[in-house]
C-alpha positions in Angstrom: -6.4 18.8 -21.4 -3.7 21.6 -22.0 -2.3 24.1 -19.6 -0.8 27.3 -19.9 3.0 27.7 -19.6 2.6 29.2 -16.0 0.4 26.6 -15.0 3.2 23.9 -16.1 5.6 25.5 -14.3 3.2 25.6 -11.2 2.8 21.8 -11.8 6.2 21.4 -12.5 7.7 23.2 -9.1 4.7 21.6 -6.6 6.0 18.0 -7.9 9.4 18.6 -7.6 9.0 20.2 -4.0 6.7 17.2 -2.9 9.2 14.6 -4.3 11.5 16.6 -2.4 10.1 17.2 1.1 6.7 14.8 0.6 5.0 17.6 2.4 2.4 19.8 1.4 3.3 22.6 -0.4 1.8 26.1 -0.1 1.9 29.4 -2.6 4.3 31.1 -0.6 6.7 28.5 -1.5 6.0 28.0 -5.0 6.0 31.7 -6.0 10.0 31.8 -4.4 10.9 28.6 -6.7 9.7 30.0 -9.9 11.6 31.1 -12.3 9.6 34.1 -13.4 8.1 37.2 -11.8 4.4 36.6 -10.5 2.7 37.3 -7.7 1.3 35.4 -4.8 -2.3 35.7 -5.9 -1.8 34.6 -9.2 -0.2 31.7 -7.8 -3.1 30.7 -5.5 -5.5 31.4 -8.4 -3.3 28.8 -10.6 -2.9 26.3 -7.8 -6.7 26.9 -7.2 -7.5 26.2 -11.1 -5.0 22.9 -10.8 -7.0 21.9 -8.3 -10.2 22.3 -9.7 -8.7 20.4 -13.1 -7.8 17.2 -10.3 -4.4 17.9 -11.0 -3.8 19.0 -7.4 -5.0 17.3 -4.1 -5.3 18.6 -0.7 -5.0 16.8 2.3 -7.4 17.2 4.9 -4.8 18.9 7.7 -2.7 21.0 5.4 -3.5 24.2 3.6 -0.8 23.4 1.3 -1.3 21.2 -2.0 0.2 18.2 -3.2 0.0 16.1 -7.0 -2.6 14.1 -7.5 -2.4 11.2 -9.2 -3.4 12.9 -12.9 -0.8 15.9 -12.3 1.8 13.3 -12.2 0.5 12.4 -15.2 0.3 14.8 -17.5 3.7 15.9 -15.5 5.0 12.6 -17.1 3.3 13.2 -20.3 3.7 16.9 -20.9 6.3 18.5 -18.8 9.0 16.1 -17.7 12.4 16.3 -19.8 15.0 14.0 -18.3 18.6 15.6 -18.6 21.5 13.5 -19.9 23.7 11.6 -17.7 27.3 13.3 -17.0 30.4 11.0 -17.4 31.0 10.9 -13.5 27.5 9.7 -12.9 27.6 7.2 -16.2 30.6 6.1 -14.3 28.7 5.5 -11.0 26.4 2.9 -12.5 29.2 1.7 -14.7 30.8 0.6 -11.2 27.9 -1.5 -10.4 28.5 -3.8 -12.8 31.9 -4.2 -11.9 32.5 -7.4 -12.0 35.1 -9.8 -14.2 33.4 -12.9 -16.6 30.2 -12.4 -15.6 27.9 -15.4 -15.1 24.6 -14.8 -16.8 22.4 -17.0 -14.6 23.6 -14.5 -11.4 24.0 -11.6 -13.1 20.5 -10.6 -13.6 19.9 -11.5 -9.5 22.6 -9.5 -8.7 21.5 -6.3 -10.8 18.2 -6.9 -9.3 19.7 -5.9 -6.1 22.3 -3.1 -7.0 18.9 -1.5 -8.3 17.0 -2.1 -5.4 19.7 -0.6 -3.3 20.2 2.4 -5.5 17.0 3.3 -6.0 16.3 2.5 -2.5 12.7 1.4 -4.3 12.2 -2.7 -5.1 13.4 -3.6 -8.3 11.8 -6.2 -10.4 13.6 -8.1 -13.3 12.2 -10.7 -16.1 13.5 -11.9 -18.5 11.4 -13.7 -21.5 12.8 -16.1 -24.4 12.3 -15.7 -28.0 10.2 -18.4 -29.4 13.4 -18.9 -31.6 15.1 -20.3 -29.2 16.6 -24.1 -29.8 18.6 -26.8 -27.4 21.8 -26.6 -29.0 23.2 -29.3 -27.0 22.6 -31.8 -24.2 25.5 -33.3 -22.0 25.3 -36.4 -19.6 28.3 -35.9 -17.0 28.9 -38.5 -14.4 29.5 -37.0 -10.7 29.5 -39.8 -8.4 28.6 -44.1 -8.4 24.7 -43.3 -8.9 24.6 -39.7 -9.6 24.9 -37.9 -13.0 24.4 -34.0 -14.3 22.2 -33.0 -16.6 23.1 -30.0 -18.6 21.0 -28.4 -21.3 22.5 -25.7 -23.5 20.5 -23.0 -25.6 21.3 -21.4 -28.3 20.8 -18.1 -27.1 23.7 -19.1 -24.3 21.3 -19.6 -21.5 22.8 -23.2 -19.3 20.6 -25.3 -17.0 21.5 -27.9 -14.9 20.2 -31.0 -12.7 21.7 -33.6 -10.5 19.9 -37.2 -11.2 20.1 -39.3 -8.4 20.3 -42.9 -10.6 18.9 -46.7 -9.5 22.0 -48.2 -10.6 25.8 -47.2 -10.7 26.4 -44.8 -13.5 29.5 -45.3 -16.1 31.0 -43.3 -18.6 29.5 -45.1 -21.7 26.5 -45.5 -20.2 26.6 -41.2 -20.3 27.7 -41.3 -23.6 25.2 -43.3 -25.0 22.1 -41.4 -23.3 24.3 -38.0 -24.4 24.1 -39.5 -28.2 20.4 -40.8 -27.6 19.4 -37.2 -25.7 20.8 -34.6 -28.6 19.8 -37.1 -31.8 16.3 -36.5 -31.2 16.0 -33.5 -28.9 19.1 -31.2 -30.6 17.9 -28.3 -32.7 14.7 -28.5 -31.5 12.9 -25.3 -30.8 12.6 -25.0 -26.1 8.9 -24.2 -26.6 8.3 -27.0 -28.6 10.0 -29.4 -25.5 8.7 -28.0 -23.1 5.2 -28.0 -24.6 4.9 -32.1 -25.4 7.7 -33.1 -27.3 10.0 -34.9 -24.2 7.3 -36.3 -22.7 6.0 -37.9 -26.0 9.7 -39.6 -26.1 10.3 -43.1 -25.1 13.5 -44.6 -24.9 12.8 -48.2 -26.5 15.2 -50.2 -24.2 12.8 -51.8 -21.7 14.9 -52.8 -18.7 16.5 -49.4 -18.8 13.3 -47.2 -19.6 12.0 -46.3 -16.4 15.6 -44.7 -15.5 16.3 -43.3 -19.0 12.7 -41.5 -18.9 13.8 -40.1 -15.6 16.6 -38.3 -17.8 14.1 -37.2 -20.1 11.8 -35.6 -17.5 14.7 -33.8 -16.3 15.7 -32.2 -19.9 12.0 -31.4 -19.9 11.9 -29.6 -17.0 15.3 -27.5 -18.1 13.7 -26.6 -21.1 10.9 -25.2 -19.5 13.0 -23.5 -17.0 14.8 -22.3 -19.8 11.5 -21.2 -21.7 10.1 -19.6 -18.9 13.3 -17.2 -18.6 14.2 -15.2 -15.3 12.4 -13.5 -12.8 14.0 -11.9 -10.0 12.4 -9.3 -7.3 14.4 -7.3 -4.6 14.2 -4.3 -1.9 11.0 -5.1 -0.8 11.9 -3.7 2.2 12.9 -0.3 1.0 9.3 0.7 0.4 9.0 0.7 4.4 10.8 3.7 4.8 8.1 5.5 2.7 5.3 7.4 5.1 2.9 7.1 2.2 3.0 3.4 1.5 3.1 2.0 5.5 -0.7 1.6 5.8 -0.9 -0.4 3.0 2.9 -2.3 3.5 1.5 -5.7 4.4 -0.8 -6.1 1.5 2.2 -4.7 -1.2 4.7 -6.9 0.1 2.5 -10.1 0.1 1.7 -8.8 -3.7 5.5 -8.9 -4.4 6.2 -12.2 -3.2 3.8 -13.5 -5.6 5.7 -13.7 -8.7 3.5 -14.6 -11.0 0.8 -11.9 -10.5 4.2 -9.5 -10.7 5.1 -10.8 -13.6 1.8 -10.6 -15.1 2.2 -6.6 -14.1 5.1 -6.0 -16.3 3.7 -5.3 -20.4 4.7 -7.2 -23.0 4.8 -5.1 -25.2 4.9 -1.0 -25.5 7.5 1.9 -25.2 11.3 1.7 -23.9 10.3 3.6 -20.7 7.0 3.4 -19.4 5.3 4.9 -15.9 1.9 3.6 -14.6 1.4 5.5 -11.6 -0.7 5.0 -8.6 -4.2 4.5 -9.5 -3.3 3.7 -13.0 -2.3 0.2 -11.8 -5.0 -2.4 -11.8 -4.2 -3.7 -8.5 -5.3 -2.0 -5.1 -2.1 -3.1 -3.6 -0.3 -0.6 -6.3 -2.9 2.0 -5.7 -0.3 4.5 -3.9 2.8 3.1 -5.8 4.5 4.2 -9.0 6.1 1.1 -11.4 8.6 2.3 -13.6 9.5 -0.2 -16.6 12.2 -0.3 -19.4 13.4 -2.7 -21.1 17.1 -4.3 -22.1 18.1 -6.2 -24.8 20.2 -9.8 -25.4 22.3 -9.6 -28.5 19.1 -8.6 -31.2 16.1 -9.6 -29.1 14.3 -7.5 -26.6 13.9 -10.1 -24.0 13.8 -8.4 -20.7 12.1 -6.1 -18.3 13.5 -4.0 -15.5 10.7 -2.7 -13.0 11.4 -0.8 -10.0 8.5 0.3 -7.4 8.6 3.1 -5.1 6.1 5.8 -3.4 4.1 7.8 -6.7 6.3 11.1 -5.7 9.2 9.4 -7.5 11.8 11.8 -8.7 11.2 10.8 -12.0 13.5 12.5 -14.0 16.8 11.4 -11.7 15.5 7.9 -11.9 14.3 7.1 -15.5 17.9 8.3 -17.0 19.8 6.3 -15.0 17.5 2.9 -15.6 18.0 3.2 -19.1 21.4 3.6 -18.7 21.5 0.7 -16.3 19.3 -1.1 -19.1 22.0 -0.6 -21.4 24.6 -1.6 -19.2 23.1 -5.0 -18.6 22.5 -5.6 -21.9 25.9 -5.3 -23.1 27.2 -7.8 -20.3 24.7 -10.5 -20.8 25.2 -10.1 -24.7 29.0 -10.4 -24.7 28.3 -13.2 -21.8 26.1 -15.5 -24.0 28.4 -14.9 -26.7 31.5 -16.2 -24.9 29.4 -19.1 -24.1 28.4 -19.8 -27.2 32.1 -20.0 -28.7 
């Protein structure tokens, strides 16, 4: 479906008015935005053609028009052409991440929430690991008389760690030994191949000792897998109350966001840098009247992780897609140097 350069300029005004105000928007108004000469009947026949072509919707008390779900669409598809960032506002976001020595494992909940709160919108981050990914090394540090830490260390830089509460009192060669044990056989091992059966398929051999040594083992297990299963943050849920257009239907969207794994499952694998699904596009009636914009960020070589952000379909796209991918980039460059400095 193709329309005219008028007609995209029609399209083009009613969205940006309606993101604007979230009010109906009549001819009158449209035919003073525009940048060229036409007349208020050619207007209403546009906006009546728009209509007839479902790009245009009216609500049942207004004599104005608003998007539909489809003019966003081929808005998106056709029409939109987000303008580069200046410094000052490269700056602004720059600021966000303000921080010195990062820690990767809060870094990605904290940018969760500076993008919640500057898009005012919930924000969604995951973060997937490549199937490349090996232990690199296992440590055994003693805290107290019966407790020890477990610390598992990628190669991609990611750290986990587990306090063991132990049945006996815990000694420094005692940690040594299961440290030596722990990284002979688990050490350059891939985390999907751990996580999937090797550390439970491990027995120790010592039999007074087993019980408490396999213990250990289920903990590295469950590290790897945490590991494996990568990040997942969401944040702002709230926001998406002060939106007129998404309070009938708040209960049922926040409930959907506290379920992380059907968010998750929202967020594609695979697909462009930037994409919108919007409203109706979604495949869950909880999204019906929400947009989800997605990009994604890179750690080091690999494109491992997704930023989301959900907000009302009259989004002002072309403010907000810029300044996620600059965001994107932003991350990507702190968790990158991060794991690096980790891995020294």
């Amino acid at each position: 479906m193709e329309l005219d350069s008028r007609k995209q300029k029609i399209l083009k005004a009613i969205i940006e008015e309606y993101t604007a105000t979230g009010e109906p928007v009549g001819s009158k108004r449209i035919t003073a935005l525009l940048d060229i000469t036409v007349s208020p009947a050619t207007v209403r026949n546009d906006m009546a053609q728009l209509f007839d072509m479902g790009m245009l919707e009216q609500p049942h008390t207004s004599a104005g028009r608003v998007p539909s779900h489809l003019g966003y669409r081929y808005y998106l598809d056709h029409i939109l052409e987000p303008p580069e960032l200046t410094p000052l506002e490269q700056a602004r976001i720059q600021a966000m991440f303000n921080v010195a020595n990062p820690d990767p494992d809060r870094l990605l909940e904290d940018a969760a929430q500076a993008l919640a709160n500057f898009t005012r919108c919930a924000s969604v981050f995951s973060t997937s690991t490549p199937q490349n990914v090996r232990v690199r090394r296992i440590e055994l540090i003693p805290a107290a008389e019966k407790t020890v830490i477990i610390m598992v260390i990628a190669s991609n830089g990611v750290i986990k760690n587990k306090v063991c509460r132990m049945p006996f009192e815990v000694n420094s060669a005692m940690c040594e030994f299961f440290t030596n044990f722990a990284n002979e056989r688990l050490a350059g091992r891939s985390l999907n191949d751990i996580a999937s059966h090797f550390a439970s398929s491990v027995s120790f051999g010592a039999e007074d000792s087993s019980a408490a040594f396999n213990a250990l083992l289920s903990a590295i297990y469950e590290l790897c897998r945490e590991i494996n299963n990568g990040q997942f943050y969401t944040k702002g849920h709230t926001n998406l109350l002060h939106y007129d257009e998404l309070k009938e239907a708040a209960g049922d969207l926040l409930i959907f966001l506290d379920n992380h794994k059907e968010v998750k499952n929202l967020l594609p694998k695979q697909g462009a840098d930037v994409q919108v699904i919007v409203g109706k596009e979604n495949n869950r009636q909880e999204l019906s009247e929400s947009s989800v914009v997605i990009t994604k960020y890179r750690i080091g070589r690999e494109r491992c992780g997704t930023i989301g952000v959900i907000g009302p379909v009259r989004m002002d796209y072309a403010r907000l897609i810029p300044r996620m991918q600059c965001f994107a980039n932003l991350l990507s460059e702190l968790l990158s140097e991060s794991m690096e400095n980790r891995l020294d």
